[in-house]
LOGUKOL-122960 format. One line per 10 residues: number of its first residue (from 1); for each residue x, y, z of C-alpha. Coordinates in Angstrom, 2 decimals. Layout:
NUM	X/Y/Z  ...
***
This chain:
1	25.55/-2.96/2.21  28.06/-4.76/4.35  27.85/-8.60/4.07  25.43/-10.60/6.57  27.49/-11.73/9.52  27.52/-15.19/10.47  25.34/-16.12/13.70  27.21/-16.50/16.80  28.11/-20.09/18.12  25.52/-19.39/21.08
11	23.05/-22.89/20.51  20.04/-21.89/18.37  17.24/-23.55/17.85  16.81/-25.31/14.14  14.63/-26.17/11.84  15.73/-28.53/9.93  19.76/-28.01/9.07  18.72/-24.73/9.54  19.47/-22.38/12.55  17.02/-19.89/13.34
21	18.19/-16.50/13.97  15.30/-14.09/14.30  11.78/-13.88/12.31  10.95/-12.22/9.55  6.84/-11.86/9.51  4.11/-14.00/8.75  2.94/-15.60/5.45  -0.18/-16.74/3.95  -0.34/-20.07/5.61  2.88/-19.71/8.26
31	5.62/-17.92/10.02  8.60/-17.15/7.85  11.95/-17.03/10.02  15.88/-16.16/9.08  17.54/-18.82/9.02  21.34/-19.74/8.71  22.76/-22.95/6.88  24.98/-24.26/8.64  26.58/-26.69/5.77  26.70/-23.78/2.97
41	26.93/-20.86/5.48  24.23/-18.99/3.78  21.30/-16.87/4.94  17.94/-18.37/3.84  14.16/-17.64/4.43  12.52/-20.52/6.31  8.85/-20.23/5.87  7.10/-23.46/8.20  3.23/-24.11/8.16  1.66/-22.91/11.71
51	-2.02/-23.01/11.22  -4.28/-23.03/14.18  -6.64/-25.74/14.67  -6.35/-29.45/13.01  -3.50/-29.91/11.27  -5.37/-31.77/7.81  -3.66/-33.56/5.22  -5.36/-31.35/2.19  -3.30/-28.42/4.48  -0.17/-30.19/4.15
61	-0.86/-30.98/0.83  -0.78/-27.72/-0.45  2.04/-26.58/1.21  4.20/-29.29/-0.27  2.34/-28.64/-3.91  3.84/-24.98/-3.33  7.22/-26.15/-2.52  7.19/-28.79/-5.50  5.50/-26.17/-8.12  8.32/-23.46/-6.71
71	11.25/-25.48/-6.87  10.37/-26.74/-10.63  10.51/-22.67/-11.52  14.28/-21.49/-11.63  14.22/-17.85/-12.94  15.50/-14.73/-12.60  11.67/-13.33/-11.28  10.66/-16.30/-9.14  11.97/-17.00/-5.82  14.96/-19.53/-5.56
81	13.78/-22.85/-3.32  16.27/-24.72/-1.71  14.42/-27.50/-0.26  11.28/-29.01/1.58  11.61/-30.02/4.17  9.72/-31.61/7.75  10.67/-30.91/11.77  8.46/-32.54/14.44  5.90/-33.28/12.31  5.34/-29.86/10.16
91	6.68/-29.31/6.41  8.96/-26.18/6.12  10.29/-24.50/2.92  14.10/-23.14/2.73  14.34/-20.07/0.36  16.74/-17.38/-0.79  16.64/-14.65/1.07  15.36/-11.55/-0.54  16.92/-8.08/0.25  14.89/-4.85/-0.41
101	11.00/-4.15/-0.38  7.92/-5.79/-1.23  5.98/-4.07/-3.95  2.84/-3.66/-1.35  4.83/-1.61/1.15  6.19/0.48/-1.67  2.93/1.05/-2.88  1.74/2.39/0.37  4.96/4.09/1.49  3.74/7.22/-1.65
111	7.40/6.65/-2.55  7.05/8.15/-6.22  8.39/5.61/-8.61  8.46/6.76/-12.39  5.94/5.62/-15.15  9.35/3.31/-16.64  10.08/1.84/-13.23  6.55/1.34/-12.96  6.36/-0.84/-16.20  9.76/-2.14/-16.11
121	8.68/-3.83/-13.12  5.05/-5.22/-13.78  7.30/-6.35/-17.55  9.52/-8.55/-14.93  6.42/-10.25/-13.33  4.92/-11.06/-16.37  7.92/-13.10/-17.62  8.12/-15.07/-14.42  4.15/-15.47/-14.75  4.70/-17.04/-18.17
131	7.66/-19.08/-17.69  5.52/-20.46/-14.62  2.51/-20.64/-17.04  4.86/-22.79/-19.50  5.58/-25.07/-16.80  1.66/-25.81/-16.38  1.30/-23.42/-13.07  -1.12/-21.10/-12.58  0.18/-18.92/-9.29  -3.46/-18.18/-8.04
141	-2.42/-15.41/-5.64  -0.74/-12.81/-7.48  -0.86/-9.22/-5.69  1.17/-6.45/-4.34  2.69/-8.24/-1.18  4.14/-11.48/-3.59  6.33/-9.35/-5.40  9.77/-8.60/-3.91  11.94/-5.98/-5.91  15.81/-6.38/-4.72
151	17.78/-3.49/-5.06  19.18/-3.69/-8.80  15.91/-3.87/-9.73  14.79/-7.16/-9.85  11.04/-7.97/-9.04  10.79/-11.77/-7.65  7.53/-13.38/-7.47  7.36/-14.93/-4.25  4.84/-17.20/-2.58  2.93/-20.26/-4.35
161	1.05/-20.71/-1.48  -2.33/-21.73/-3.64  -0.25/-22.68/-7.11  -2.06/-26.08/-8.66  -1.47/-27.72/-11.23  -4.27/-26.59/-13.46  -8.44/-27.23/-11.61  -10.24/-24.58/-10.31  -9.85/-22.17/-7.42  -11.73/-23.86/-4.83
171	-9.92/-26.84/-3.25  -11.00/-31.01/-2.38  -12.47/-30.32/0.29  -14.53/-27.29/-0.42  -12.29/-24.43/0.26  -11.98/-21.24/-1.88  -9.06/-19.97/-2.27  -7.56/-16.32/-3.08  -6.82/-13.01/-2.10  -10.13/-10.76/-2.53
181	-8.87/-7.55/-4.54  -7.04/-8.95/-6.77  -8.70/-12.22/-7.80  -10.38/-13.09/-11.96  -14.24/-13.57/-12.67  -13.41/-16.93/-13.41  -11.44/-17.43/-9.82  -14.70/-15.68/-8.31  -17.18/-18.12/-9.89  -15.00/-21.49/-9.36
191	-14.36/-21.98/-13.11  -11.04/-24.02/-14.73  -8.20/-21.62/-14.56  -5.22/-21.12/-16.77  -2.51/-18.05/-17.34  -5.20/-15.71/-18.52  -6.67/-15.83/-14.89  -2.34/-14.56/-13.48  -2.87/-11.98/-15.98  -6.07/-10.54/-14.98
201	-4.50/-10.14/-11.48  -1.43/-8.61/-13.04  -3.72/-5.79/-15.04  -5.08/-5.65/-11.20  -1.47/-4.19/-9.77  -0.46/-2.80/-12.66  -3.68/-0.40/-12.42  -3.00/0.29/-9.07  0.52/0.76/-9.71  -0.24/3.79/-12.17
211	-3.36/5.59/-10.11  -2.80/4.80/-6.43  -5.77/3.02/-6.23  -7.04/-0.43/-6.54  -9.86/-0.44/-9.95  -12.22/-3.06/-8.01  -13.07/-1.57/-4.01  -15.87/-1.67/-2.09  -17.10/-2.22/2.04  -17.48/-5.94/2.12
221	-15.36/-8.85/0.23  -19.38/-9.24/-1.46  -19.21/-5.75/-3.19  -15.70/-6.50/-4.29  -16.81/-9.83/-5.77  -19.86/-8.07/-7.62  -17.32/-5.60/-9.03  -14.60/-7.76/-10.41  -17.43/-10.07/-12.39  -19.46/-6.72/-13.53
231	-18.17/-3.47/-13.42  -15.41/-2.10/-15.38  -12.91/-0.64/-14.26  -12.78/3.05/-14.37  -10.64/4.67/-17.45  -7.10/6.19/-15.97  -6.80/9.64/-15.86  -4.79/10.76/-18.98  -2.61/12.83/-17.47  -1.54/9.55/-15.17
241	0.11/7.79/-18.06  1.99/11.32/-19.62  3.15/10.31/-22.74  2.19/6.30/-23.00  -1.67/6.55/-23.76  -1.32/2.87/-25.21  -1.97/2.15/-21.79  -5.33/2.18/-21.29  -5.60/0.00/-23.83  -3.30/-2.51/-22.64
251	-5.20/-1.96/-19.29  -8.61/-2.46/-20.70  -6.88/-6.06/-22.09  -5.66/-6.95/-19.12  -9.07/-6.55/-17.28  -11.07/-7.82/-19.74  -14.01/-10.04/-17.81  -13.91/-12.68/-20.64  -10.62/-15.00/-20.52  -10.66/-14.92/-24.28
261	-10.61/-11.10/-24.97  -7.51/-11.07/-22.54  -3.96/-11.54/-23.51  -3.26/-14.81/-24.79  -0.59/-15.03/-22.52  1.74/-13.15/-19.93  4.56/-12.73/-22.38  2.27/-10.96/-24.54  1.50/-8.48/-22.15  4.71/-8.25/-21.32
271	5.99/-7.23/-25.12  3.65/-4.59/-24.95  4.64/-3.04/-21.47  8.48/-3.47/-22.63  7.85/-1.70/-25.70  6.17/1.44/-23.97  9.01/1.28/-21.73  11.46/1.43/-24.61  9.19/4.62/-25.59  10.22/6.18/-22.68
281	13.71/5.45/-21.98  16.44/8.07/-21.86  19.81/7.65/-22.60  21.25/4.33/-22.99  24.28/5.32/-20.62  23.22/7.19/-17.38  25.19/10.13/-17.15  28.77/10.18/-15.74  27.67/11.79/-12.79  25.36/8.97/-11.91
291	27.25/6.39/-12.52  30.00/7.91/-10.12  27.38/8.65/-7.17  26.26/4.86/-7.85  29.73/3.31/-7.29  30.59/5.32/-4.90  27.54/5.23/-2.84  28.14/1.51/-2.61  31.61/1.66/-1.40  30.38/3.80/1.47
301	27.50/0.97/2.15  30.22/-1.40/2.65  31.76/0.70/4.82  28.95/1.07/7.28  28.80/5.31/6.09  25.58/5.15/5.24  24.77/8.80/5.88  27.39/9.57/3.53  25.85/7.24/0.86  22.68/9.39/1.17
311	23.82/12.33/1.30  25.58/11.51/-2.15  22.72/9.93/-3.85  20.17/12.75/-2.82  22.35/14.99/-4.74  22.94/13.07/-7.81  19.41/12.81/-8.14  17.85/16.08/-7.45  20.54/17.05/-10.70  19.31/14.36/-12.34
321	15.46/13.68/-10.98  14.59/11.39/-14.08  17.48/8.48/-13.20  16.41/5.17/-12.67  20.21/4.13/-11.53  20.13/7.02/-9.00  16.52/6.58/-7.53  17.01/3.17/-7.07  20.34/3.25/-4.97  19.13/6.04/-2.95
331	15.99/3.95/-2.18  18.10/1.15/-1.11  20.65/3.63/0.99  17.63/5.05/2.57  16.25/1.97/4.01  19.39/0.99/5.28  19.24/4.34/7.06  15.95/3.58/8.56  16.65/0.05/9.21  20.16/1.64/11.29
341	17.81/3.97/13.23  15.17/1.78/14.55  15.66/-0.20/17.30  17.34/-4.02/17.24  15.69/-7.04/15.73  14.34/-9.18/18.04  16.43/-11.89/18.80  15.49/-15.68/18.89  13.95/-15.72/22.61  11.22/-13.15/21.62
351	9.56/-15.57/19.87  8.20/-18.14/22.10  5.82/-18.96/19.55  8.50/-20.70/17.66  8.90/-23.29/20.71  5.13/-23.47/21.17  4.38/-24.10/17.52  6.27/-27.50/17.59  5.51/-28.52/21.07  1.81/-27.88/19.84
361	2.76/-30.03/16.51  0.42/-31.35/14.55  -2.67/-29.99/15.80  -2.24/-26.04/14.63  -3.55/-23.96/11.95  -3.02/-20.51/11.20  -4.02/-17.67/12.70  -4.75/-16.08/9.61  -6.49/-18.59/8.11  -10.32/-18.83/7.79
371	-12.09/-22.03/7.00  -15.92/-22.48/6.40  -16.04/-26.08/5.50  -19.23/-27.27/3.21  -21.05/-30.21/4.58  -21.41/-28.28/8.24  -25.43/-28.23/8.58  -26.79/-28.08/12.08  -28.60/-31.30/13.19  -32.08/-31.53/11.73
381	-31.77/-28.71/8.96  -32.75/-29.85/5.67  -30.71/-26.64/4.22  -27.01/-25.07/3.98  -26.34/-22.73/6.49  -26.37/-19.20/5.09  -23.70/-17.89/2.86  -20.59/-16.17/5.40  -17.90/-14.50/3.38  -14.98/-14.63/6.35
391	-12.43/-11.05/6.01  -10.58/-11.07/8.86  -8.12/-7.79/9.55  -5.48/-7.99/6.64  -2.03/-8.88/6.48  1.10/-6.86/6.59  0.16/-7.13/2.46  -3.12/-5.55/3.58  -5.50/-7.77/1.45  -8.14/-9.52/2.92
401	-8.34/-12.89/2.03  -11.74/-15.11/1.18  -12.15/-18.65/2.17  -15.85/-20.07/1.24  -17.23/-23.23/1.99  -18.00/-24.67/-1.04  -21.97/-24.64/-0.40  -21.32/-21.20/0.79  -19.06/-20.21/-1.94  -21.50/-21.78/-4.44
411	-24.53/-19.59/-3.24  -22.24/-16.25/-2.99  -21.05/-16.91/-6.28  -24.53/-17.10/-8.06  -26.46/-14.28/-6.45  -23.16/-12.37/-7.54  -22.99/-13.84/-10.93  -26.92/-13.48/-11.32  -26.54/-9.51/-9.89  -28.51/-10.32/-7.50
421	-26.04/-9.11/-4.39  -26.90/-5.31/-5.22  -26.84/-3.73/-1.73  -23.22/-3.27/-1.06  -23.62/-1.53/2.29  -22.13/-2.94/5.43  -24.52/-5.06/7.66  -24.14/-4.29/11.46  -22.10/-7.35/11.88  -19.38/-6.91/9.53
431	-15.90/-5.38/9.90  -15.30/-1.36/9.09  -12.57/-0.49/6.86  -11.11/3.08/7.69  -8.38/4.76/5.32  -5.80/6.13/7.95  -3.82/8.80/6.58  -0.15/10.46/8.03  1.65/13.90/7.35  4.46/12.31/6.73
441	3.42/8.90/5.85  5.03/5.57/7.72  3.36/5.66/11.04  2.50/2.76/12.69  -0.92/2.07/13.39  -2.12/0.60/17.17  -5.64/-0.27/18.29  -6.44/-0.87/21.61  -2.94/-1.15/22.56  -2.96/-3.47/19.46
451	0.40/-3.42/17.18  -1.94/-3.81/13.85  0.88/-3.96/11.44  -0.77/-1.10/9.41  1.44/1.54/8.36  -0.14/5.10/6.75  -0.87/5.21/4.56  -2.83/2.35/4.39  -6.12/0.55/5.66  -7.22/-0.46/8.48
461	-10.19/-2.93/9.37  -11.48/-2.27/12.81  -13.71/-5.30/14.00  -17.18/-5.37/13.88  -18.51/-4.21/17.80  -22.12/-1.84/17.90  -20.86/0.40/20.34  -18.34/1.59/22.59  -14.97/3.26/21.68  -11.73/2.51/19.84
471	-8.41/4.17/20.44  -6.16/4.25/17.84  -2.35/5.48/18.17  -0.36/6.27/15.30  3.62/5.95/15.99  6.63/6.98/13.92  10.50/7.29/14.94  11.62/10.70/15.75  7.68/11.89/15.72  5.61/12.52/18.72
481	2.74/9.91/19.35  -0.59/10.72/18.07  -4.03/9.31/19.77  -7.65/9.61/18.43  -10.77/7.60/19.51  -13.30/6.78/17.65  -17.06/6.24/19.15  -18.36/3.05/17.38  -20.32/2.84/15.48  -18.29/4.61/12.59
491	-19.23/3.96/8.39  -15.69/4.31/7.45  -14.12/7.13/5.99  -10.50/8.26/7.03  -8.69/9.07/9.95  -5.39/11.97/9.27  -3.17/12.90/11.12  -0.34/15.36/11.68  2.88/14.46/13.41  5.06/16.64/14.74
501	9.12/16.05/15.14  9.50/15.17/18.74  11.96/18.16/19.18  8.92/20.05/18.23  7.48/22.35/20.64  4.23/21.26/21.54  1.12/23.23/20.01  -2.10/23.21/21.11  -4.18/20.29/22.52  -6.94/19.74/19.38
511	-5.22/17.36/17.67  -4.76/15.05/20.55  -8.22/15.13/21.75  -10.74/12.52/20.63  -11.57/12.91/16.67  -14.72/11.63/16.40  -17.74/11.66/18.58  -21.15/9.88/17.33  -24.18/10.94/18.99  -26.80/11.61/16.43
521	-27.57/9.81/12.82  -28.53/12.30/10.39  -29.69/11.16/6.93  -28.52/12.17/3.83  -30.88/12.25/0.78  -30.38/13.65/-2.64  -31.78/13.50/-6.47  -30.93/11.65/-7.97  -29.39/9.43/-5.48  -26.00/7.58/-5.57
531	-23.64/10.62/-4.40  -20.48/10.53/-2.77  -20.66/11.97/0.94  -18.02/13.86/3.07  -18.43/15.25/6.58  -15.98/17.83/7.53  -13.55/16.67/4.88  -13.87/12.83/5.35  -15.13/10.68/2.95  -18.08/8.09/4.41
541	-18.49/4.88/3.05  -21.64/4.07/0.89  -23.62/6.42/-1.38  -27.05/8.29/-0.86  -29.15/7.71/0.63  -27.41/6.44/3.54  -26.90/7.87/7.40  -24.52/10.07/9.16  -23.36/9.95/12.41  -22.44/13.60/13.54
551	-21.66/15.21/17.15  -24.57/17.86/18.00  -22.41/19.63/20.12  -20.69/20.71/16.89  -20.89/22.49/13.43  -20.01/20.08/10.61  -20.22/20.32/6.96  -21.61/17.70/5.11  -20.92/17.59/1.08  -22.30/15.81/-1.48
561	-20.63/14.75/-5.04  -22.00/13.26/-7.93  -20.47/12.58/-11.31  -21.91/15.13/-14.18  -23.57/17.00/-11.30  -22.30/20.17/-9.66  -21.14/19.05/-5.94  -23.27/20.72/-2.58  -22.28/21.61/0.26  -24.65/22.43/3.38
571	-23.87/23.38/6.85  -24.85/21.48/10.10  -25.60/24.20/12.54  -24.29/23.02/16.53  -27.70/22.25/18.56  -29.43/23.13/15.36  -32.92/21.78/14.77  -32.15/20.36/11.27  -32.59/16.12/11.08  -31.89/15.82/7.78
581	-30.05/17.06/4.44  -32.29/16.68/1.18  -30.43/17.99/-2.02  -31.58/18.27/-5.22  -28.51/18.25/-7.58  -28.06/20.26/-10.76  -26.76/18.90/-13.80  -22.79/20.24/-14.27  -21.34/21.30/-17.11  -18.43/20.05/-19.29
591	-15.61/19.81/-17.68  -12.51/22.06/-18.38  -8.26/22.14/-18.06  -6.30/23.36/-15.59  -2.56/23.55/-16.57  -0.10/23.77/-13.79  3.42/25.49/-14.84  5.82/23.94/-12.56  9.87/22.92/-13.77  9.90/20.00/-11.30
601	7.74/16.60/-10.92  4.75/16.87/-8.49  1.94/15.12/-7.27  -1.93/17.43/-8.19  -4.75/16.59/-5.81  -8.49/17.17/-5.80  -10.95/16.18/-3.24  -8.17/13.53/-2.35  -7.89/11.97/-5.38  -4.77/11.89/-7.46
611	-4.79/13.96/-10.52  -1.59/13.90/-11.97  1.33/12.07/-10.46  5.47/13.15/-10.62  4.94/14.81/-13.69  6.15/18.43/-14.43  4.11/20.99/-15.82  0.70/18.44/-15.86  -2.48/19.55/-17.20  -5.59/18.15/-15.41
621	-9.19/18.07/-16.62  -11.47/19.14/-13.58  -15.67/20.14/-13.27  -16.58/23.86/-13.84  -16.24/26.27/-10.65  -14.35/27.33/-8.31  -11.75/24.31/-7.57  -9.57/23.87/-4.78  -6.06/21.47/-6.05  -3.72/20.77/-3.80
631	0.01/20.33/-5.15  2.61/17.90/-3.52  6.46/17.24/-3.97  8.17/15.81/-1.43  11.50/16.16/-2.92  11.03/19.75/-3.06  9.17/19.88/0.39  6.42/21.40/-1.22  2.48/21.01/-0.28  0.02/23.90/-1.40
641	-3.33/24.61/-1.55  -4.41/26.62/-4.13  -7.83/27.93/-5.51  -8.74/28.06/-9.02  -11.59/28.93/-11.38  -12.38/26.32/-14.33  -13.89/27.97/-16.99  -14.20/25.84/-19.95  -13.60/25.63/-22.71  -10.54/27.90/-21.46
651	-7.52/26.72/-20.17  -7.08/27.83/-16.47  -3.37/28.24/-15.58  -1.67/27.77/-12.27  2.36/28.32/-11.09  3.62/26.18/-8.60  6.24/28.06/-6.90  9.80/28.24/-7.78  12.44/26.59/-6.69  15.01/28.20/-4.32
661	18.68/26.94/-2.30  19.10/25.80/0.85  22.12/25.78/3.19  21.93/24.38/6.65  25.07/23.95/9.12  25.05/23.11/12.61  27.22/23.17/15.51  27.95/20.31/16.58  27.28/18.45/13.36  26.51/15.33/14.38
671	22.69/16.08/14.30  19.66/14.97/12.03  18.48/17.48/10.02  14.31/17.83/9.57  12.82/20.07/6.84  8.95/20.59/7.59  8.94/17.91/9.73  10.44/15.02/7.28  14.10/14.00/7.77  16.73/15.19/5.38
681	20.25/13.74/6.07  23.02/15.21/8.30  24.30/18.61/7.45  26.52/20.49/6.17  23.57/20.69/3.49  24.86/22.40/0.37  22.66/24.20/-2.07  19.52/21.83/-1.50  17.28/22.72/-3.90  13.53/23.68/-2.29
691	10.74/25.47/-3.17  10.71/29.07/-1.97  8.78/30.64/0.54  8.59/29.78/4.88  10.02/26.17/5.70  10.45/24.68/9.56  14.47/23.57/9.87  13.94/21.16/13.07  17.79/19.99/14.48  18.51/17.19/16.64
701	21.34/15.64/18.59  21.74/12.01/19.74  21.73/13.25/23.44  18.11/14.63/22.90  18.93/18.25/22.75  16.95/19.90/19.30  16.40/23.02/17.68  14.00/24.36/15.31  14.15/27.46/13.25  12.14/29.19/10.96
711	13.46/30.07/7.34  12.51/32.10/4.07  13.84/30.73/1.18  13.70/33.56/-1.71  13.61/33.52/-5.25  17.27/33.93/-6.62  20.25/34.07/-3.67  20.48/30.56/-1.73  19.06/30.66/2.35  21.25/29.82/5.33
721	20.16/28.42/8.73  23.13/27.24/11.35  21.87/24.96/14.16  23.44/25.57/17.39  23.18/23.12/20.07  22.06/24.47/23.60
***
């Protein structure tokens, strides 16, 4: 990657020594700028406290406690502080500036990641946890969006926005403090933390990491609550972990509700992830090949040729698919790719809010931020006002983060603690939280207009309103927009989407009409209650009973699913006279294998869920019946649906299909090249391995012009498509 260039002389505005250059996003209690030292002639990360509202000392307390506890941690997982700092009035921290990805936006990008990367880098964290932990620090905040993993590798814990030195989790003043998902039972009930409390959150990503999924999920920050302090979390699939079945066990540790039965410490944890990973690793020496690809992939960064770079790694590692060396320098080439083919970053004079933030100096708080102060009781009440758990729309990081007064937080606490909070519906009030969904993934997500800094997939929390409409677009470069509109009010479920290349020819009109249209509630009743509900496909939030919203002027199917019962499936006739679904569900059967013969990694799906993930040949357990798996490689620009019949205890068998050669050309060359819609590189393509059967070769030119062709790739000789430029 070629070398940052110095800022021009232009005059800049500074903060501090430091001149500010462009912005980078917005952190848990500020706005985080590039900035430029002037005296070193480094880049640095300038992150300055902009909270809307009154500007309190406790606030600038903690900002300066994260600063302090930071700077005291030099190691090679924490983030490097250069100094604290104050301009007009408001502290600002200087940091290093991290290249590469945050682990939250690699989580949601589906980028496959292998079970050693995966471990290699939750081992990292853990050793910067404990070092921290050493130093008397609890971090407090530990999740997805805090960890930064730089291109060799590293993972950097970033952020001590709520680090203390040892006390609880809820602040002076009354404030509670943490990021919902992700937070201990004893951070949840405002008890003395210590390490154990870091690790809990760690067995939290690390979880996720593995299945995709959080363990602890519900509608409301309430139900989350009541699920960290109560409910397990559910047991991994085995076929998730391949060959490391230690770690369930080191999960069930990890996310143990009692501090004690936890590890006694992060490096302990740590040891046992590292030794797994040990388990697992292949040769000490990546092959020759590799290591040539590497070097010479990075030459070609420096060189700006970053197609080239690309092109080179995607080679080395469809030869050799199980390289951590080559996966992780094609990562990094490909998002210098992207970051080349989207437009500019905005310069300096985008932001006014930069000049408005210190002109507004020191009466702001953050937007972001969410305080419900104790001690507020209206005039003449002899009581606390009622308990208000405050989730606004999440970050980029896509957590939602609780603040509690500590009255409120008190209250919330014990009817949790005392299982009292059972009903984990959504009141009419309270946000919905929609999974939105891409084919590819990486669209951007707008509401109303509304850049919501949600990419697919991901979540999205739409704001609580009783009726009316929503319009959601979802955007992606080199795809043609998509629209849908939702008619409020909606229980969740998911929103998907197809996007097309825009060189595409456009197809019909359904997809860009409006998705959803409520008119009629419909309830849903079986026994015994407590099943899952989908309506045409789309999971709803809540279990039965519960209500449906459904448009009469349609047919739908609505399907029920209950673990250890067989799922049902009834069908909701247009105009029909039906008001109701009642289902009485039958006990199921044990459940029974289904082996899947395939050479190459890939993802098996069921009903959504991930079965197995970038494994070859996996073996999943699934109910009795007739089964419908759907089975995903991206590399291989595979995605099939395929039917099967479990009949235990025999082993049903299923072959993905083989993999063929590619060759694409074009004329002129200088063209993007799209296989079923996702982009490739720039041809000549040589012998790309795919899997065999009809693919979509989509061409396009920088003046706009584009072809698409369609192409059978057969078992045995290689296929050859030439694009030819009109």
């Amino acid at each position: 990657m070629p070398p940052a260039a110095q800022p021009d002389k232009a005059p800049r505005r500074k903060i501090g020594k430091y001149a500010v250059v462009g912005r980078i996003g917005r952190g848990g209690m500020g706005m985080v700028y590039r900035g430029w030292d002037e005296v070193l002639e480094r880049e640095v990360a300038v992150k300055t406290l902009t909270i809307e509202g009154t500007l309190d000392e406790e606030s600038r307390q903690r900002f300066q406690i994260e600063a302090r506890a930071a700077a005291r941690l030099q190691h090679a997982n924490i983030v490097t502080v250069f100094e604290l700092g104050e301009e007009r009035g408001l502290p600002f921290i200087a940091m290093e500036l991290l290249p590469g990805v945050d682990l939250e936006t690699l989580i949601r990008s589906g980028e496959p990641l292998l079970l050693q990367e995966k471990l290699e880098i939750m081992a990292q964290v853990l050793r910067g946890l404990h070092f921290a932990h050493e130093h008397g620090i609890v971090h407090r905040d530990i999740k997805p969006s805090n960890i930064r993993l730089l291109e060799d590798g590293t993972a950097k814990i970033m952020d001590f926005g709520i680090a203390k030195l040892g006390g609880t989790g809820v602040t002076k003043t009354g404030m509670m403090v943490g990021t919902v998902h992700y937070m201990s039972p004893e951070q949840i009930r405002a008890r003395k933390l210590d390490g154990r409390s870091d690790v809990f959150s760690s067995g939290v990503i690390l979880y996720e990491l593995l299945s995709g999924k959080r363990p602890f999920s519900g509608d409301t920050a309430t139900a989350i609550l009541y699920m960290i302090i109560h409910d397990p979390a559910p047991p991994l699939d085995p076929t998730i972990v391949g060959g490391a079945p230690d770690l369930q066990r080191v999960l069930d540790r990890a996310l143990a509700k009692d501090p004690e039965a936890r590890y006694p410490t992060a490096a302990l944890m740590a040891e046992e992830l590292s030794a797994v990973v040990n388990r697992l690793r292949g040769p000490a020496t990546p092959p020759a090949e590799v290591l040539e690809a590497v070097n010479v992939s990075r030459r070609l960064l420096k060189e700006g040729r970053i197609e080239d770079a690309v092109r080179r790694l995607s080679d080395a590692t469809l030869h050799h698919p199980t390289s951590i060396e080559a996966r992780r320098a094609l990562r990094t080439a490909t998002r210098e790719l992207q970051r080349k083919q989207k437009p500019p970053e905005p310069t300096l004079d985008d932001y006014p809010e930069l000049d408005a933030t210190y002109q507004a100096a020191p009466t702001r708080l953050s937007a972001n931020t969410v305080l419900a102060r104790s001690g507020q009781v209206p005039a003449g009440s002899g009581t606390a006002p009622a308990p208000e758990v405050a989730t606004p729309a999440p970050a980029p990081g896509g957590s939602a983060r609780l603040l509690l007064g500590a009255a409120a937080a008190a209250l919330v606490v014990a009817l949790i603690a005392g299982g009292l909070l059972l009903a984990r519906g959504r009141g009419s009030g309270s946000p919905v939280t929609l999974r939105v969904r891409s084919d590819p993934a990486g669209a951007r997500v707008f509401v109303d207009g509304r850049d919501t800094g949600v990419v697919t997939d991901g979540e999205l929390t739409l704001p609580a309103r009783g009726s009316g409409t929503v319009a959601l677009v979802f955007r992606k470069p080199d795809y043609r927009e998509v629209s849908r509109t939702l008619r409020l009010p909606v229980t969740g479920g998911e929103v998907r989407v197809a996007l097309e290349p825009a060189a595409a020819t456009a197809k019909g009109s359904v997809q860009d009409r409006i998705a959803t249209t409520v008119a009629i509630s419909i309830p849903v009743i079986t026994d015994p209650p407590g099943a899952a509900v989908m309506v045409d496909g789309a999971a709803v939030a809540g279990l039965t009973p519960l209500t449906v919203n459904v448009d009469p002027a349609r047919e739908h199917r609505i399907a029920v699913r209950l673990e250890g019962y067989a799922g049902q499936e009834v069908r909701f006739e247009r105009d029909g006279a039906a008001r109701e679904v009642r289902l009485a569900l039958e006990p199921a059967g044990p459940p029974g294998r289904v082996a899947i013969s395939a050479p190459y990694p890939l993802d098996v799906l069921w009903r959504g869920k991930v079965l197995s993930h970038a494994l070859p040949s996996p073996e999943v357990s699934l109910p009795a019946g007739r089964q419908q798996l759907t089975l995903v490689s991206p590399t291989y620009f595979l995605r099939q649906t395929v039917n099967v019949d479990v009949k235990p205890p025999a082993v049903a068998a299923v072959s993905a299909p083989a993999l063929g050669k590619i060759n694409i050309r074009a004329n002129p060359d200088n063209c993007q090249v799209f296989i079923d819609g996702s982009f490739v590189e720039y041809p000549p393509i040589l012998d790309r391995a795919i899997v065999v059967g009809e693919h979509k070769v989509a061409f396009k030119w920088p003046d706009g012009s584009h072809q698409e062709e369609s192409v059978e790739v057969p078992r045995g000789s290689p296929a050859y498509v030439t694009g030819r430029k009109d």
